[in-house]
Each structure stands twice: as structure tokens, then as C-alpha cells.
N, C-alpha and C positions, 0 to 999 in steps of 0.2 A: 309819064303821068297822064291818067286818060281825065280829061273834064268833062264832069256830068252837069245838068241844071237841079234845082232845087226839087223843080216838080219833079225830075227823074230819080231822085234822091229818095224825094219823100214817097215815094213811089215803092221804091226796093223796100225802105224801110218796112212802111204797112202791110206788107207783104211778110214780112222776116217778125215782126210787131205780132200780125194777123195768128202766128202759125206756135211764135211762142211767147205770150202777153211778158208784159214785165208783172212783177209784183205788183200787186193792189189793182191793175186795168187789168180788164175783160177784155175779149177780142172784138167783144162790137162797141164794145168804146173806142179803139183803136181805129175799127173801121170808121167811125161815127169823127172823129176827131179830122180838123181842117191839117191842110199842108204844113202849116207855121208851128201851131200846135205839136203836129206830131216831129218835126225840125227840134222844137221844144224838148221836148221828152226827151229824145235821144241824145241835145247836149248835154242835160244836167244827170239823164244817166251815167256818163262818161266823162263830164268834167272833169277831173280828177284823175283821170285814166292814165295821164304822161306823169306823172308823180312818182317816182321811183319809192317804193316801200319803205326800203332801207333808212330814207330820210327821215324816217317820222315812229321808228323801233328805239330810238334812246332816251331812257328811262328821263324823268322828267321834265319832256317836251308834254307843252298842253295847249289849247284853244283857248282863250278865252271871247 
């Protein structure tokens, strides 16, 4: 497992951010956006990401 730091992180990120925005950000928001910020975005993009589908396809599972 190779270890990166934050800023080299966020680094790749705004780079990969820069080339293809998420929904709703613009690429010069992205570039505009601090290290933590853009750390930000990317986790609550993916929050959810480890969540296997399957778990949450049976018919009367709800949030409230």
C-alpha cells in the first residue's frame, strides 16, 4: 500500500476534479477551492461508495 499526504492527495484530486467537475462545480471552482475543501467534496462524493447495493433493493427498507 503506497502512502500519499493530504496535499499530495488533494493534489491528484484537483487535477482529476479540474478535467471532469462533479455536478453542480465548475472547474474554476475546483481550482478556486482550498486542500480541506476539495478532501471535502471528494468524501461525501463517495461516502457511500462501500455500501453493497444489494442491501438496500428490499422492498420496504426506507430512511427516515
Amino acid at each position: 500500500m503506497e502512502y500519499i499526504t493530504e496535499a499530495e492527495l488533494a493534489k491528484k484530486l484537483r487535477e482529476q476534479y479540474i478535467k471532469e467537475p462533479p455536478e453542480n462545480v465548475t472547474s474554476d471552482e475546483v481550482r478556486e477551492m482550498s486542500d480541506e475543501d476539495l478532501l471535502d467534496m471528494d468524501y461525501f462524493l463517495h461516502e457511500f461508495d462501500d455500501f453493497d447495493d444489494d442491501d438496500f433493493d428490499e422492498e420496504g427498507f426506507y430512511l427516515f
